[in-house]
Every structure is written in C-alpha cells, then in structure tokens.
N, C-alpha and C positions, 0 to 999 in steps of 0.2 A: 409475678402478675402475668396473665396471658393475655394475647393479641386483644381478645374482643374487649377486654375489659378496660385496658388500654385506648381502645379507640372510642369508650362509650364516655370515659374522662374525657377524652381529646375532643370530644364533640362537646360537651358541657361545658370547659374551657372556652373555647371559639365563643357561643351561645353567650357566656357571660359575658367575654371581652368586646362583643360585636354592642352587645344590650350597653355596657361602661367600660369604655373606652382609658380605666386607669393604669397607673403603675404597677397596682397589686395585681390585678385581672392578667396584664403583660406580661408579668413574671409569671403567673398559674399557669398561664397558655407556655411559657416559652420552655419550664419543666414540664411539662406534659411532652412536645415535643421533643425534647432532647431522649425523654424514656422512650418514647416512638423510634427515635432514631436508633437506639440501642438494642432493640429487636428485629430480629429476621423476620419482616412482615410483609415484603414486599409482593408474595403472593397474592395474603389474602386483602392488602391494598387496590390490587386493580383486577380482582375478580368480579367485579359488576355489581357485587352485594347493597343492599339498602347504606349499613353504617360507613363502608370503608367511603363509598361517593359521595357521602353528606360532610366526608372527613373532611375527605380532598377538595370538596366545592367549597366547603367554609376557609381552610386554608387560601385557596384561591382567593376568594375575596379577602380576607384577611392581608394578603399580602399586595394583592391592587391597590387596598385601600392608600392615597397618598398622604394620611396621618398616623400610620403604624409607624411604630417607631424602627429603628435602620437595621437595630440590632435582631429585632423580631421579626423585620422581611428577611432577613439575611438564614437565622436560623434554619423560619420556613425552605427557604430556595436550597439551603445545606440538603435535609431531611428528602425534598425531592431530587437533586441532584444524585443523588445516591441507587436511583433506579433508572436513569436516563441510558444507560450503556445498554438494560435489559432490551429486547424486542421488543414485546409486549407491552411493555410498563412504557416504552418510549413512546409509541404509538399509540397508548392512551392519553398521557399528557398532552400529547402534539392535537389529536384531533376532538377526543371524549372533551377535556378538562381545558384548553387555551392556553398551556401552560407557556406558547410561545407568546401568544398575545400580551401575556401579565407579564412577563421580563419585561416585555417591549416599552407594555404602559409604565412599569417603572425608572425604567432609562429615560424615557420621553419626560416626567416628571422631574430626572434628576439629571436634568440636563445642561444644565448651569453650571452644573459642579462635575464634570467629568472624571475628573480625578480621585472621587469616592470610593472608597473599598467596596463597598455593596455597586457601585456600575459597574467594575472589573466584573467580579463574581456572577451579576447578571451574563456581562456578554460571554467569559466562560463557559457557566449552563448553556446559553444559547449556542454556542458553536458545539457543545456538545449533543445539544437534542436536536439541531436542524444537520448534522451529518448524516448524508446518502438521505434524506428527508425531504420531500417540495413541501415546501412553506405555498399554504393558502392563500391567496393575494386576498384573501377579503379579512384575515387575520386584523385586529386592532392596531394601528399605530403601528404598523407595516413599511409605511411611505416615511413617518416619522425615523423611525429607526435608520432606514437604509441613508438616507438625509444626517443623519447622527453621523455612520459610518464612514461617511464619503467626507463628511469635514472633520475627522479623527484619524484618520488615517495617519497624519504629517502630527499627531499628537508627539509631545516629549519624553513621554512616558513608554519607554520600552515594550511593558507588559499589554499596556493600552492597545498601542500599534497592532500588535502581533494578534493578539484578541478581535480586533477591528479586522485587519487583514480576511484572518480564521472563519470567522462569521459571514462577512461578504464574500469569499469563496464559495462556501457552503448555499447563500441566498440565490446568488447569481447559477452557480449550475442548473444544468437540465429544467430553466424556470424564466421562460420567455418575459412573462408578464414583469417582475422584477429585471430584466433585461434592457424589457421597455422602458420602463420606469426610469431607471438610471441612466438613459440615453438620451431621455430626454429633460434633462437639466441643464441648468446652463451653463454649470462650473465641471460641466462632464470631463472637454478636453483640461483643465489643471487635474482633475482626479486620473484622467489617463498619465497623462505628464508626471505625477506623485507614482503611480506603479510604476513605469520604467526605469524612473529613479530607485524605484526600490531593487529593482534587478541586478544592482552592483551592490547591494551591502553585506554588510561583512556576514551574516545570520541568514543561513539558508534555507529556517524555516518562513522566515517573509519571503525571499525569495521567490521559493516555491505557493507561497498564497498568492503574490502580485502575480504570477504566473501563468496560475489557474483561473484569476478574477481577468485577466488580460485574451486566454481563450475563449472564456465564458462570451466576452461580449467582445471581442475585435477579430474575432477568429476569420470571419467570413466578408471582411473589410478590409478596406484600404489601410489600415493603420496594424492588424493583425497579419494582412500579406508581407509587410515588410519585415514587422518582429519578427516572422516565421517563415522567415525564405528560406532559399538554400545554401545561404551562406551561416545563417543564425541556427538554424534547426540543430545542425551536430552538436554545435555547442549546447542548446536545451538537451540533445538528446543524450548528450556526456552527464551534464550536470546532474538528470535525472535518475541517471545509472549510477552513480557517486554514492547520489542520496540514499539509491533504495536499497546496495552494497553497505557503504560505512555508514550509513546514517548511524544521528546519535539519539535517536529515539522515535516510536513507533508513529507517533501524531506527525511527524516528517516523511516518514516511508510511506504512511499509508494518504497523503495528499500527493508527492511526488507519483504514485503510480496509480491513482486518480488522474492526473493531470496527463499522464500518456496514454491511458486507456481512453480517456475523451480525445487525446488528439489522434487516436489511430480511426478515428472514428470519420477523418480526414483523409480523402483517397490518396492527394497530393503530399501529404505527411506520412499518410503509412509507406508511399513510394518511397520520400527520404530516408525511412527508416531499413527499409529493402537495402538501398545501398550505402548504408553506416560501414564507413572498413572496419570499426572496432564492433560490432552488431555482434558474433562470436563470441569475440574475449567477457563482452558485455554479459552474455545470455549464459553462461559456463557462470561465472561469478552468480551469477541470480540463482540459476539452478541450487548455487551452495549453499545459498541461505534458506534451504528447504530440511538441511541436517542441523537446523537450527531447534532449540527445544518450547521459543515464543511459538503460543498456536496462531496468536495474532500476525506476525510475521509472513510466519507460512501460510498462513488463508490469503494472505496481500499479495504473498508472491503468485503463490497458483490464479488466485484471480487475473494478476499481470498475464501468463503465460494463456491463460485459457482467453485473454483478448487478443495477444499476439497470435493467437489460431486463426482466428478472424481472416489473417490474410493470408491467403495461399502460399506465398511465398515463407514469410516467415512460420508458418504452422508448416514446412516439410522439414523448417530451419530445428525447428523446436523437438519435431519428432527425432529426427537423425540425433538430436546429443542427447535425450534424455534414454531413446533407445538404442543406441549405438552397441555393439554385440560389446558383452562383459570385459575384462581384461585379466590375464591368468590368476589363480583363486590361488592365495597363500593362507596360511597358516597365521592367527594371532601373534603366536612369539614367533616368528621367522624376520629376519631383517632384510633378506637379500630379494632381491622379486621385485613385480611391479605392484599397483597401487589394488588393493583387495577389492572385492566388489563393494563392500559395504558402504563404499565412499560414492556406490553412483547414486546418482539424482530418483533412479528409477525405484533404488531400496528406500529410502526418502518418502517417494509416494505411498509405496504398500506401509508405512510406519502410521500415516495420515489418515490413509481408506480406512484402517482396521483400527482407530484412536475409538476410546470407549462410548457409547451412546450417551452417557451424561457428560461427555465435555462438550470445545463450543463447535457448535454445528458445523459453521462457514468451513471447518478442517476437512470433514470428510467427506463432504456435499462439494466443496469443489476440487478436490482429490481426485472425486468421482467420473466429475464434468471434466476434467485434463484428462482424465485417464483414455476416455469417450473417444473426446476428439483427438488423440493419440492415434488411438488402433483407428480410426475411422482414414487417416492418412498414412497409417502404416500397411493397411489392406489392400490401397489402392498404389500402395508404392511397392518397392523391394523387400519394407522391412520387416515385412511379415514374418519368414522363416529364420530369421536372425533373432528377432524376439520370440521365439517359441518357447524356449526355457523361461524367460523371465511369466510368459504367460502363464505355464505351468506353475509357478510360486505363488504368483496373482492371483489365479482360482483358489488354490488350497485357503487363501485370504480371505477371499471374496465373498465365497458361498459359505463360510461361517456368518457374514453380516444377514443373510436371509432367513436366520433362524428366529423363531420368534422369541421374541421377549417375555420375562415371567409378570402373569398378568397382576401381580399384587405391588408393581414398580409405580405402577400410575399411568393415569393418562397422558401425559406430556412426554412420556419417553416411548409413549405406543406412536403417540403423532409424530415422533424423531424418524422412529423404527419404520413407517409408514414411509415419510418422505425421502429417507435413504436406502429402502429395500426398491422404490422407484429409480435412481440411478443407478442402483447395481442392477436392476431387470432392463437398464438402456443400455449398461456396458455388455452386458451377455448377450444383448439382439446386435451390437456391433460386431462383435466378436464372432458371432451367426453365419457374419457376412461374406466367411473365410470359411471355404472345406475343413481344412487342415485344422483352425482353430473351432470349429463349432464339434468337432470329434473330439477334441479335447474337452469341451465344455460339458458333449454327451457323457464321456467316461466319470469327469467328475461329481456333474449334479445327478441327486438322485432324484424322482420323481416324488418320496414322500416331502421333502423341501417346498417344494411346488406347492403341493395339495396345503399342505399345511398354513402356508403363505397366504394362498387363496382363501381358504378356513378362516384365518385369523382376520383379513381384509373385508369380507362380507359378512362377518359375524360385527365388527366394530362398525359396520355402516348403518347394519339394523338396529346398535345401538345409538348410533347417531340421530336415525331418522327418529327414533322414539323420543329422546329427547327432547330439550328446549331449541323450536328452530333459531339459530342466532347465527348471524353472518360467517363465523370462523366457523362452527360446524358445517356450515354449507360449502365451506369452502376444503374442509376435511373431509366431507363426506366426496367432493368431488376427487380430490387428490387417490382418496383408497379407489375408490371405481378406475380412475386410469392407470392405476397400479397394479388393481388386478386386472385389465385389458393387455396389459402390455405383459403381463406375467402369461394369462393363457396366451399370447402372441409368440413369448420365448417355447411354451410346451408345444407350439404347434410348429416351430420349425425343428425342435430336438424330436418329436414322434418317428419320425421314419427311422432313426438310430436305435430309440429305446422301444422296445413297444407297451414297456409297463407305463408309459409317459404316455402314451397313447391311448390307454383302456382310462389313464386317471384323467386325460384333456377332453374327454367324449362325456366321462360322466358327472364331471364338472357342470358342460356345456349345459346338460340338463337337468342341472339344479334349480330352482322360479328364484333365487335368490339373486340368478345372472341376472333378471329385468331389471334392477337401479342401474347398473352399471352400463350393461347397453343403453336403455334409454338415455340415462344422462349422458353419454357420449355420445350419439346418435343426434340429438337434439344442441350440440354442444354448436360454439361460435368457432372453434379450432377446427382447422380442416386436419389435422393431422387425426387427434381424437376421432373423429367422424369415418376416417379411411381406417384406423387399426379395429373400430367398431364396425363396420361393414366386411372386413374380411374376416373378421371372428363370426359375423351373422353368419357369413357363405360358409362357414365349417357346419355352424348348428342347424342350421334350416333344415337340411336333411334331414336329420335325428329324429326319429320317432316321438319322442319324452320332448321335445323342446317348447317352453309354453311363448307359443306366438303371437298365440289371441292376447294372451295376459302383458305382452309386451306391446303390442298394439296400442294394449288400451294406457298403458303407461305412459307412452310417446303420445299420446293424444291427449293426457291428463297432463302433460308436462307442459305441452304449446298452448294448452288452454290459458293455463295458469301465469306463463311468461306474457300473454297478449293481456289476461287481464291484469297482472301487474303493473303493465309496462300503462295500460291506459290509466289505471290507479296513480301511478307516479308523474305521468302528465296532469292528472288533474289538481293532485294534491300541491305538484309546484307552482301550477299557475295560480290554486287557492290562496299558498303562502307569499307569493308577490303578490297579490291582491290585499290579503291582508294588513304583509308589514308595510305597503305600500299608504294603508290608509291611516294604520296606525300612525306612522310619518306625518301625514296628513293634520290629522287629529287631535295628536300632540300639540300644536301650534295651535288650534282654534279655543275659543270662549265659550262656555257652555252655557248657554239662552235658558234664561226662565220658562217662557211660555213655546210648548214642544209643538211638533210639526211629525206626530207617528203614523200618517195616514201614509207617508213616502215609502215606494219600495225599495229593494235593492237596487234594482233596477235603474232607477232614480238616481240612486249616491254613483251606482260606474259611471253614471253618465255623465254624474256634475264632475265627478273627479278627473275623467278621460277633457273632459272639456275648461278644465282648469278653474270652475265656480266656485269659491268660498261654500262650505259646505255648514248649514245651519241646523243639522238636524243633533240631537241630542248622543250624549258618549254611551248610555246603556243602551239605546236603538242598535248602535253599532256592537256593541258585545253582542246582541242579541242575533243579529247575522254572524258573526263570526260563531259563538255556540251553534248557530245552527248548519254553516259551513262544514264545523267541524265534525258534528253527528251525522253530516250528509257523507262525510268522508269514513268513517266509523261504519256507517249501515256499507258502502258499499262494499268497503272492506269485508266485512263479516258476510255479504251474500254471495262473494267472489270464495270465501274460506268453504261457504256453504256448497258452493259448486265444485268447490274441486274434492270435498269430502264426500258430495254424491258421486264422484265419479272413481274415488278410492274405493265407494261402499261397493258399484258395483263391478268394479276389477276384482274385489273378493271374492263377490258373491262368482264370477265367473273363474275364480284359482280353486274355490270350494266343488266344484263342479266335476273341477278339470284334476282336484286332487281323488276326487274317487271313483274316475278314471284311470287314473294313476293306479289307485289300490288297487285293481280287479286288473290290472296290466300286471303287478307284482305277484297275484298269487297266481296268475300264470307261469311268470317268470321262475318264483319259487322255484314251483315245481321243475323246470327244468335245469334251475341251478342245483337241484338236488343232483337230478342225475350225473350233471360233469360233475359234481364235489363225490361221486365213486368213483367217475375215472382220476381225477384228481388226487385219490386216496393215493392210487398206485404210482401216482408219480411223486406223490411226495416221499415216498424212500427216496428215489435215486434222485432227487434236492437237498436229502439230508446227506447223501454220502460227498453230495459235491460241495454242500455248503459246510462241511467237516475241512477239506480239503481247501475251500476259500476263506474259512477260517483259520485256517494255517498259514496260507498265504497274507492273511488280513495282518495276521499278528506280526509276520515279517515285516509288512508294509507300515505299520503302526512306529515299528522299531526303529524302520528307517527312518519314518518323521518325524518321530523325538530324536533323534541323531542328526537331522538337518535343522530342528527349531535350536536347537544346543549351540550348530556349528553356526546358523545365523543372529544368533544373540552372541555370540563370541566375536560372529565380524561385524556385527554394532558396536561392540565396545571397542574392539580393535581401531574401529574407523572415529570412535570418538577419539581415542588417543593420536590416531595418526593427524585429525583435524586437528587435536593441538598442538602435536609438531609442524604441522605445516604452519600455522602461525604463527609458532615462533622461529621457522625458517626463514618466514616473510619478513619478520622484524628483524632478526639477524642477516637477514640478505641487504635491507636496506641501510645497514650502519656497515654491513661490507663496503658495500660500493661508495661511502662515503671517505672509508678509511681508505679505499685501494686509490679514489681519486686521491684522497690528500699525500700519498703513498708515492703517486706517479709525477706529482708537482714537487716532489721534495726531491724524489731520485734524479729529476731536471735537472732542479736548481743545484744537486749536489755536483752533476757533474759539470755543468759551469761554472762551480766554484773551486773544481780540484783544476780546470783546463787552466780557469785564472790567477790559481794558487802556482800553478807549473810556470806558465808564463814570467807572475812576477819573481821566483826566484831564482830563473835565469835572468830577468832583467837585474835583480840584485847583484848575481857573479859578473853581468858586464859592467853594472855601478864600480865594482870592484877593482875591477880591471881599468879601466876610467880611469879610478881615481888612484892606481900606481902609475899611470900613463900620465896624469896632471902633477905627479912629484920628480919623475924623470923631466919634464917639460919647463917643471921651474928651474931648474938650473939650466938649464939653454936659453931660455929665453924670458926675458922679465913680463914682456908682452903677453906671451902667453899664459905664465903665471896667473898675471890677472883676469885674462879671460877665463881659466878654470876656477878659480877664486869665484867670480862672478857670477859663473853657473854653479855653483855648489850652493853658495848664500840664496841663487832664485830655486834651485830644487829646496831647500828648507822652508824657505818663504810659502814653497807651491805646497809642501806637504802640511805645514800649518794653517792654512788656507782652506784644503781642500777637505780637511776634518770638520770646518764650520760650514763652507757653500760649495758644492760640486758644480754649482752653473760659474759662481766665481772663477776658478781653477782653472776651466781653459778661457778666457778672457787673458786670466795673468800667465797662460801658456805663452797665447798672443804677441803679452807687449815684452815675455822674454826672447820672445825671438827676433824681434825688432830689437833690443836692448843687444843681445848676440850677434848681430846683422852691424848694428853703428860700431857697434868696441871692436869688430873685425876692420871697419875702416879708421878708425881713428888708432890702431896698431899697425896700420900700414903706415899713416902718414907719420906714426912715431916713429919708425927705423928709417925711415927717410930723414925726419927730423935729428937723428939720434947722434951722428957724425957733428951738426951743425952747431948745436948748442952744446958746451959743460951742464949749463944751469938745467938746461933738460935732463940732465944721464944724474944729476945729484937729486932731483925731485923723483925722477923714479926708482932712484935705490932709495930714498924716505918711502917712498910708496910701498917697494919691494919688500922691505923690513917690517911696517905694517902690517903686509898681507899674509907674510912672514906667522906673525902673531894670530892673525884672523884664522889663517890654517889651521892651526895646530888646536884651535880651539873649535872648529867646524868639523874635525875629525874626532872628536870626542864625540859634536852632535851627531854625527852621522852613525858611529858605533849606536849610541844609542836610539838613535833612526832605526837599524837594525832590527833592536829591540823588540822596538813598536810594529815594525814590519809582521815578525813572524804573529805579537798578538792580534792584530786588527788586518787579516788576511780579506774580509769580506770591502773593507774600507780600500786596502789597496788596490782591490780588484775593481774597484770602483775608480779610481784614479788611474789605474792602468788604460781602462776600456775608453777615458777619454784624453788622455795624453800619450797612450804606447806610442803611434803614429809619429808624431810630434819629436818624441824623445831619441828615436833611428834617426833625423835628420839631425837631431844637436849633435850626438854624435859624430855624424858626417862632417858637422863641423869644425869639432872640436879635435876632430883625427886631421884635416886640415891646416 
C-alpha cells in the first residue's frame, strides 16, 4: 500500500473516531497508525500538502483530546516521536502543529498520576523536540508544565527525575521568559536546594542537568557566583571533561558540552578556564574523540572546540595542538618509530570536511567553521608555515566539495551542497589572507570550478524565485546569493595569479542574472553582506555590460516591498489583537433578541477600550471582522500589484537594454573573429605543451593514487594503533595496581625476613639460657626456681600471646614484677638458709618438684620450637613487643 493511500485511511479513521468515540473506531484508528508507523513517510508528512496536515491536525486533536484512551495517545505520540530528531519535521511539530503544547496538555491532564507510562513518554518526546529549541512562552499549559517540573524533580521514580531534570534544562536555556517564570515562584529557593543536591549523586547524567538548569538561572546571581567561583569551577570544569571523554552515552556528552559552551559565554568563567592546569591534558583527550566513528560525537566535539575559539587565549591553545607540525611518518607495519600521522586531530578533520552530502550535516558544516577559525589564528600567528603541508592535503579535500552535484539527486541535497560550498568559499577567502597560502589555493583551484559553482547558484535562484514564495525558499534563495557573493569575492582575490580567473570574474560580473544577488545583499540587514556586495559593485561598475539601471530598479523594488510589508504586518497584528481581543470579549456575553446594527465599529473600540458591556449582536461582529479581513486581502493584493508593476517595468527596461546588448555582440563577434585567427596559431604551441602537461598530469595523477593508498593505509594503521593504545591504557592501569600491591608486599617481606632473623637468634640465646638454667640448678636451688619460674611465664606469655597481643605485654609486666620479688625473696632465703633445717628440707621438696616441672617444660619448649619455625609472622609479632623486655630478663637471670 503506498503513502497516499495510507494517509487517505488514516484521515477517515480520525473522521470516524472523532464522529464515535468507540472501542471499534479505536482500534481502526490505532491499525491505521501502527501502518503509518511502518513506512518511510516522514517526508511527505511535513511537506505542507492538503492530506499529510489534515493527518497530523486530526491526530493532534485526537490525541489532546483528554477521553482518548492512554493506549491511543501513546501510539499517536510513538508515530510522532519518530521524526522529532529530523530538522525539519522537528520544527514543524514545534511551531506549524503545537505538538509541544499537546504533550503539555496531556501531562497537565495526567497530573495526578504522575507515575503513568504515557507521562514518562510525554516528557521523553518533550525533552526530545524542545532540544537546542526556544519553546514559545504563549505555548498552552506552559506554566502548568514547568510548575509540573519543579515539584517532580525530587520524584522516586529514577526515570521520572532524569526526564524532569532533561526537559527543564532544555526550557530554561537561552529562554528568559520561562526563567522569569520560575523565579518567581515561591518554592523557587527548595527547587534551588533540590538541584544542588542533585550535584552529589551518583548518576552524572542529572548531574549534568542540575547543572545546566542551575546556570540557566543562578548564573548571574548571588546563589550562581558561589556555585561557580574559583574554588568550584575546576571541579565543573573536571567533571565536564570526564563526561564529554568517558562518557557513557551521547545525550550525556552532548548536554555536558552545552553546559560549557554557555558558561564560556561568561568572561569570568572563560578566564577560569584560561587557567585550568589540566586545560592541555583536557583538550588532547577531546581532540581524540574526533577519530571516533559516532558523527554525533564529533559534530559535539567540533561544536565544543569552535566555542573554545571564542576566546583568544584558548583558540591559540586549540590551534597550536590541532596544528602542531606532524611527527615522523612511518610505515603501517613498522613497530619501531614514533606515532604516524594518522593519529592527529587534524587527519580527523579532513575525514569530517569531506564526509558524504547525504550524511548528518552538523559533521561537515562544523568541520568547516573549526577549520575557518583555525587558519584565521594560524595567519596571524607563526603557524602558518608549519601547516603548509597539512594545507596542501586540505585543498586537494576541499575543492572536490565545490563540485556540483548531479541534478537528478534532489533538491535537498542541492540546498546541503548550497550551504557547504558557503563554508568552503569562507575557508578559501581565510586562507586568501596569507601570500604563501592563497598561491597555493591559486595552483589548486581552477577557474572552471568557480564559473560552474556560480552557474549552478543562480541558475537554482531563478528557480526559486519562480516558484511558490514560502519562507524557506526565501531564505535559500538568500543563502545561494551570498554564496555566490562570496565565491565572486574568492575569484577577485585569486585574479592577479590566474588570469583565466580573471577573464571568467569580469564576465560573470556581467551577467543580469547578478541583480538578485547584489540587490538582495545590498538591501540586506547584515553589514557584512552589504560591504562583500559593495566591493563586488566597485569591480562591476566599470564594465561596459554591467546592467546598473536594471539593478537600480531591483533595489528600489525590493525597499518598496520590505516598507509595504513591514506596514501590512503592523496592521494585520494590530487587526489580530483587535480581533481575538473581542472574540475574548464576546465569548462571555448574551446574545439580545432585539439588535442594535445602526452602531459602528467605531462604537464597539470604544465601548471595549472603555470597558462597556458590549450589546450589540455576534454576526454584527463576524461581520466586521470579514470585512477586517478583506481590508487586509485588498491591501495585500494592491501591495503584490505594485511590486509586479515595478517587476513589469524592470523588464521592460532588461528588454531594452538586452538589445543593446545584441548590436554590442555583433560587434564584438566581429572582432572575436579576428583574435580566434590569431588564436588559431597559438593553439599549436598549447597543444605541444598541453602534450607535455599532460605527461606531467599523469605523473601527478600517479602520485595521488599513491598518496590516497598511503593515507588510507595510515587510517587504518591509526585505527589499530587507537586500539592498542586503549588497551595500553587498561593494561597500564592494572599495572600500577599490581606494581603498588607488589611494593607493599616486598615491604612487608622484608620486615618479616629482618623479624624472622631476629627471632631465631633470639631462639639460639633461648638455648643457651636454658643450658645456663641446668648448670645453675645444681649450684643453687634458688636459682633453679627462678629459671623454673621464667620458663613456665615464657609458656604462659607464648600461649597468651596466640589469643591477645595487647594481653602479652601486660603479662610481660606483672612477669617482671613476679622476677623482681623471687630475686628478693632468694636473697632472704640464703640468709634464711644456715638458720632453719625445716627451711633446707622444704626446699629440697620444692627442688624435687621443680625437678619434675623441668623435665616436662623441656619437652614443651622443644615443641615451642616447633611452633616457632611454623608461625614465624605470630612470633614476629611477639618479638616486636617483648624483644626489649626479654635482654633485661636475661640481665637478670645471668645475675
């Protein structure tokens, strides 16, 4: 089934379901959609035509309406949501169709229940169609909404939040009126309080919304000087470089660099930004994500980089890395060397500039504009003669985009071709601005490029103008006029090199086809337009051929037509506040049986200016308003009528001045005859050299398939070395983890060998000890038992010190106190010892005891030993808080 037919169902559907509002009608309508969904239709959707807007208007209502059922607004809002990302199709929804307004109403409606799968999906859509979008402050349920937002925020619902956040960033940017709005409410400051809070959670794409909704509106206040001083900024300006490096998905990257392109937009912020110590390491990582293969990515980054131009400082920062002279050129399979070219930033660019005409624009268009303001600080700096090679690769790029398009592509890729042959004709006039670099631009371009460009620009304007006047064609027709202004601007500074460029910029000039182009530049609100179109007049004015008269009158039919527009538009808007003003009115009053039609208009401004209950009947009032509107109709049409008289006789005076022209040509003939014999003779010796540069051609040919080979070799080269580089990156940082854990083990090991040394010299002097306490019992009984005594507290202290290491030296303590009394109570024993038998017979009982004690204390000891050598970390532990301790026992016990 094809589109139209499709949509001629889909309209009969709506018609029934609007007329009976049932279950059956519900379901017709909601297959009908789902087929709609299932086709590529989105073109002839929002081409303006009768059936696609009677589609979309019925859906619209259909889906406001607050009795449709959830399931059938939801469809709807799927079906649309599906061309919201397009340009076009977005900016029909948003301002043709309300399409923001009917979320809004629908939220406002299902407001109770927040938590609904159909309000998710509303605010979704919404933050998808008001991105980089100013929402209308007169939009429906506007205030309602934002009022929604603001007490959702602190919702429980993750997805909620984030959607809430999403959207109010989006409302709040670049959008005063809603700035006010939200300023002045009264739960303002807890909604401030709610985003700062948000600025610690774990999820940095809220972050990055509380962020954005926090510069929107505190930026240039007390409450935004603090969050964004100079103690806070780095850390924004960290975090935002995190996000737009690692981030982990595009809708994060492309609000984080939002969010610093509006704050560079800040003097006192772009200065912090000046002096970020990590600004370098920062802008090098950014750069990389340009050898990325997302075009989305990379349109967000170059947009980043072409706002950082903005500031002086950082646009010399941005030129010097992106241009910085190459680094020696290796070989694909070569290992040894430094890092190939393929890997700079600047190869990255020309991959972008030269991306094909049907991918997404933002790629090439701002490729273009970095490119711009590049060379624009590279002319005026050193790095002009350092980039000279990479500018050479650049043209050979470059001047392939200026070629025209095959016309049986379509119009939409002529209006691409149109708007990108415009920034490569501003990269070529930068480029101008440089001797050394505009000789190269002479060597490369050739002059049929030009003419052709020019050809194909005023050929697609006259078919513009013939066409249906409609705002985007007027706004294409303007774009090709300063395309071709600025294209004769680049042949008028490449003439003095070329002079073929010269014979083709002269006879351009007078062509009658120049008059749109000048006049509408000429006429234009742009001073720059104005000054590239005045110094193109000062080349033509001379020229014999140049129709002056006929531009004259162009430029006088053009101001005609802007003064009586502009009065048309004042009147028709005061008409329209007059009218909906009474409609308002009108709506609220009672319509009286017996009439009152002798009153003028005159009459009702007055009673309404003066706030009267207004009595006069509701078709009196249609009846002014039809005639309102036929007064606006006739003027219109006398205004179209005047400036067609003023087209008829700019004709009649081109018809004049063209057969002039013709009796100027058969003059001219004639003497173009005669140089086309001197000419004869010269075109041998053009044929012998263009033999000869033909030879040369083919050389040169050969070389540049040997350089497009060897640069597609260091693209892929450089794709692989990107992927070794990140897994260098990963493998570096599980290095440094293992080298740390590596250096805390080789510590600990050799603390435990110094402690392992330590205690098995302390064991050899245990040893020695305790042959020292066998010799000693046989001399003396007293001593006996002191060694006895420490033997049973070292077992006690090792059993101890297995269960509490704080216990252990406590019971070092009370054994040296215990060691300290048995030294004096063995003094007063040998004293005692002469005196009493009864005494010398209790200590040979004792002696015979300890006797037995020993011999069984030296088994535990051996197997103390034991334990020793297995539990060397435990020892080392009881070492480190009794060594000390243990040299004085001994002092004692050698005593």
């Amino acid at each position: 089934m094809d589109v139209s037919t499709c949509l001629k169902s889909l309209l009969l559907a709506i018609r029934q379901y609007r007329n009976n509002k049932s279950a059956l009608n519900a379901s017709q309508l909601q297959k009908h959609i789902e087929e709609v969904c299932g086709l590529k239709c989105g073109g002839v959707l929002f081409s303006g035509q009768v059936l696609p807007s009677e589609c979309l208007s019925g859906l619209m209502e259909v889906a406001g309406d607050p009795n449709t059922n959830h399931t059938l607004t939801g469809t709807i809002i799927s079906l649309l949501a599906q061309f919201a990302s397009d340009g076009e199709a977005k900016e029909a929804l948003h301002s043709s169709y309300n399409f923001t307004g009917t979320l809004a109403a629908i939220i406002h409606c299902n407001r109770t229940t927040p938590e609904e799968p159909l309000v998710l999906q509303c605010l979704n859509v919404l933050q998808l169609l008001t991105y980089n979008v100013r929402t209308l402050h007169c939009v429906s349920h506007i205030h309602e909404l934002i009022n929604f937002l603001m007490q959702h925020v602190q919702s429980s619902n993750d997805d909620t939040v984030k959607a809430c956040l999403g959207l109010m960033a989006n409302l709040c940017r670049h959008d005063i009126s809603v700035q006010s709005h939200i300023k002045s409410q009264s739960n303002v400051k807890a909604f401030y309080r709610a985003l700062i809070n948000f600025l610690g959670h774990n999820c940095l794409t809220d972050v990055v919304f509380a962020l954005s909704i926090l510069s929107s509106l505190t930026l240039n206040e007390e409450v935004g000087q603090k969050l964004f001083n100079a103690k806070n900024i780095h850390q924004t300006f960290q975090l935002i470089f995190n996000i737009t490096v690692n981030g982990d998905g595009t809708l994060t990257r492309n609000y984080a660099v939002d969010l610093l392109v509006d704050l560079l937009k800040n003097p006192k912020i772009a200065d912090y930004l000046t002096k970020y110590k990590h600004l370098s390491v920062c802008l090098s990582e950014v750069l990389g994500l340009l050898h990325s293969k997302d075009p989305d990515t990379a349109s967000k980054v170059m947009e980043l980089l072409v706002s950082l131009c903005s500031v002086p400082v950082l646009r010399k920062l941005v030129c010097e890395t992106v241009l910085r002279p190459p680094a020696p050129r290796i070989q694909p399979g070569t290992r040894k060397g430094v890092q190939a070219r393929g890997s700079e930033p600047s190869l990255a660019l020309v991959h972008w500039v030269t991306s094909p005409l049907d991918g997404p624009e933002q790629c090439y268009m701002q490729a273009l504009s970095l490119l711009t303001e590049l060379f624009e600080e590279a002319i005026d700096s050193s790095l002009c003669s350092s980039a000279q090679s990479f500018v050479e690769l650049l043209l050979q790029e470059v001047l392939v985009l200026l070629q025209s398009p095959d016309s049986t592509e379509g119009d939409q890729l002529l209006k691409k071709h149109c708007l990108r042959a415009g920034r490569v004709v501003d990269f070529l006039l930068v480029l101008c601005g440089d001797d050394a670099l505009r000789m190269l631009v002479s060597q490369r371009l050739s002059p049929e490029v030009c003419v052709s460009q020019v050809e194909l620009l005023l050929s697609y304007c006259q078919e513009l103008a013939g066409s249906t006047c409609t705002t985007s064609n007027y706004q294409l027709s303007q774009v090709c006029s300063e395309v071709v202004l600025r294209t004769l601007e680049l042949m008028s500074h490449l003439k003095q090199q070329m002079p073929d460029m010269e014979t083709s910029f002269y006879r351009i000039l007078q062509d009658q086809r120049m008059v749109t182009p000048l006049s509408l530049a000429l006429t234009s609100n742009c001073r720059e337009h104005v000054q590239v179109a005045l110094r193109i007049l000062f080349e033509a004015a001379p020229l014999p051929d140049f129709p002056s008269v006929i531009l004259g009158d162009s430029i006088a039919a053009n101001n005609a037509y802007r003064q009586r527009d502009s009065e048309l538009s004042v009147r028709s808007s005061s008409a329209c506040d007059d009218v909906s003003f009474a409609g308002k009115s009108f709506s609220m009053m009672h319509a009286e049986p017996s009439g009152s039609a002798y009153h003028s208009i005159d009459s009702l401004i007055k009673k309404l200016r003066n706030g009267v209950e207004l009595q006069e009947k509701v078709k009196d009032v249609h009846m002014s308003e039809v005639i309102d509107v036929y007064e606006q109709k006739l003027s219109a049409l006398a205004c179209k009528e005047s400036r067609l008289q003023d087209l008829l006789e700019a004709k009649a005076l081109a018809l004049s001045q063209a057969d002039r022209l013709i009796a100027q040509y058969r003059c001219q003939r004639a003497q173009a005859e005669a140089e086309a014999r001197k000419l004869a003779s010269l075109l041998k010796d053009t044929e012998r050299r263009k033999e000869d540069l033909q030879t040369e051609l083919n050389d040169q040919l050969l070389e540049v398939e040997r350089l497009k080979s060897d640069s597609q070799q260091l693209l892929e080269h450089n794709g692989r070395l990107q992927a070794v580089a990140d897994q260098h990156q990963e493998l570096k940082g599980t290095y440094n983890q293992l080298l740390c854990r590596y250096n805390k083990g080789e510590g600990m090991l050799k603390e435990l060998q110094a402690a392992h040394i330590s205690l098995t010299q302390q064991a050899e002097g245990l040893k020695k000890i305790n042959e020292g306490l066998k010799l000693e019992q046989e001399r003396t009984l007293a001593e006996m038992a002191e060694k006895e005594q420490q033997i049973k507290g070292l077992k006690s202290d090792v059993l101890e010190k297995d269960r509490n290491i704080t216990g252990l030296q406590n019971e070092l303590k009370r054994q040296e106190e215990q060691i300290h009394e048995m030294g004096e109570n063995i003094s007063i024993l040998r004293k005692e010892l002469n005196k009493t038998e009864q005494a010398r017979k209790d200590s040979s009982i004792k002696a015979s005891s300890l006797e037995l004690q020993k011999s069984q204390l030296e088994a535990r000891v051996e197997k103390m030993e034991e334990d020793l050598s297995k539990h060397t970390q435990m020892i080392a532990m009881i070492h480190s808080l009794s060594s000390g301790k243990l040299k004085d026992v001994t002092a004692n016990l050698s005593l």
